[in-house]
C-alpha positions, 0 to 999 in steps of 0.5 A: 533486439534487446539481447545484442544491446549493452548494459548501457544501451539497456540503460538508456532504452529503459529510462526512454520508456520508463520517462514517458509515463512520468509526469502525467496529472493522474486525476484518478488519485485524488478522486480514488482517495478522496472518493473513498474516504467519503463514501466510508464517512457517509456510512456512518450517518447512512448506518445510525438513521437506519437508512443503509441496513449494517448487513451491507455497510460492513462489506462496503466498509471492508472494500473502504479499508482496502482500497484506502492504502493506494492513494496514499502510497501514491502520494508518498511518491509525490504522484499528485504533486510533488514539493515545490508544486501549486498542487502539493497541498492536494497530495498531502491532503490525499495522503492523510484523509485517504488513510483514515478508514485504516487509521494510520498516519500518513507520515509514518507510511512516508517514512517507513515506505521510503525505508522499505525503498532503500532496503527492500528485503533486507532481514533487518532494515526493510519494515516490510519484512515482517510479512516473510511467510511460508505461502499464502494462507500462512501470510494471511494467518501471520498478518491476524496473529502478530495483531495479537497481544505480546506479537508486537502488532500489525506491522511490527516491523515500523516502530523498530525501524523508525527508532533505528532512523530517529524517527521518534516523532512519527512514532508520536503519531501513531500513538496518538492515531491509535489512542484515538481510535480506541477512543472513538470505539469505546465512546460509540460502545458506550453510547450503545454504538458497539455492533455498529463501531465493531462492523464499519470500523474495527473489523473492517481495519483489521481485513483491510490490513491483512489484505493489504499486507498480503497483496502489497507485501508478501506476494509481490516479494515473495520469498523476499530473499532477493535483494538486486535491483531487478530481483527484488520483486517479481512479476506474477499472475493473479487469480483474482485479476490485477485490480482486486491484487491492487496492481501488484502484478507489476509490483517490480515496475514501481521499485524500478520507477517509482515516479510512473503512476500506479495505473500506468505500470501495466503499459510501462511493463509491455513496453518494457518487457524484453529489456527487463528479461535482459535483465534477469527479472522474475516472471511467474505466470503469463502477465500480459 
């Protein structure tokens, strides 16, 4: 049916669709946010009263790492709440603790989000692009190497973007996010905490970024050339399934609508699928 409509009837089908999943309280943010941040704090007293063996916290810590992203991009797209509501408090609250276990602050993930929104492959304004690589195993080797000294960090692309939009007071908080973390570190070497502060934090942040990275940047915009509305991401298969890819197999679902939750973007693309094949999106495997 989809083929005999117009652009316009297209249009409005799409929107139809796409407002049911809006609206909706999804309790799962808060208390996958929440939830996650405070089983990763508890690893630390689980750890140094020799109750919880660090052979296994510093799995559980790396899981803590990856799973904390989501919430807060969540919140970004005011999911919990957005300004103006009762519950805004909570979406902000989520925002900032969620991220803790990556040590990255909550609004320079808002600003730069949002910029990767308005310019999504964009060579010079999406912050994002800087996980453009080859294939997979040279998306994962580029997210260790630009950690290293001279590369210009783990995500090289936000202090330029966030100059570039006058954004300075963020670059503020990431500053002081991570002299705090380094502080934190060297004050647990010190006090003989250094395997300890090595397994349940900084090793954990650096797999949990380059697993982020390659599941929330490069695979879903992979080659990250297209810039169109219904090209700009794609919709792709996982072989590790669509909860360890952290839903991104329906990455091109939130560019579209980012107001559906996260959670809700695998129904909203079975009903919407003959008109986003209408529209020319990109489909590589059989995502169902």
């Amino acid at each position: 049916m989809s083929d005999t409509m117009t652009d316009a009837e297209l249009r409005k089908q799409e929107r139809l669709i796409a407002r049911k999943y809006a609206d909706r309280f999804p309790w799962e943010v808060p208390t996958w946010g929440l939830g996650n941040m405070l089983i990763w704090v508890s690893l630390w007293p689980l750890v140094f009263m020799d109750i919880l063996p660090l052979w296994i916290a510093f799995p559980i810590a790396c899981v803590n790492v990856m799973a904390c992203f989501l919430p807060a991009h969540e919140a970004v797209h005011g999911m919990i709440a957005r300004p103006g509501e009762k519950l805004r408090w909570l979406n902000e609250l989520v925002g900032h603790l969620s991220l803790l276990p990556m040590a990255m602050p909550y609004r320079l993930q808002k600003v730069t989000h949002m910029e990767h929104h308005k310019h999504v492959n964009h060579p010079e304004n999406d912050p994002d692009i800087t996980t453009q690589s080859k294939g997979p195993l040279d998306a994962i080797w580029q997210s260790f190497v630009q950690r290293q000294r001279g590369k210009g960090g783990a995500m090289r692309g936000y202090g330029y973007i966030l100059e570039k939009v006058g954004r300075n007071d963020v670059l503020v908080d990431g500053a002081l996010y991570q002299l705090s973390f380094f502080g934190i570190l060297f004050a647990l070497a010190w006090n003989d905490y250094a395997i300890e502060a090595a397994l349940l934090w900084w090793a954990p942040r650096h797999i949990g970024i380059a697993y982020i990275q390659f599941f929330f940047s490069w695979a879903p915009h992979h080659p990250a050339h297209e810039r169109g509305r219904y090209t700009n991401a794609k919709f792709w298969t996982s072989r590790v399934g669509n909860i360890a890819s952290m839903g991104m197999q329906y990455h091109l679902i939130h560019h579209l609508h980012p107001f559906i939750p996260l959670t809700d973007t695998p129904k909203a693309y079975r009903e919407l699928k003959p008109i986003l094949e209408a529209r020319g999106c990109r489909f590589e495997g059989d995502l169902r």
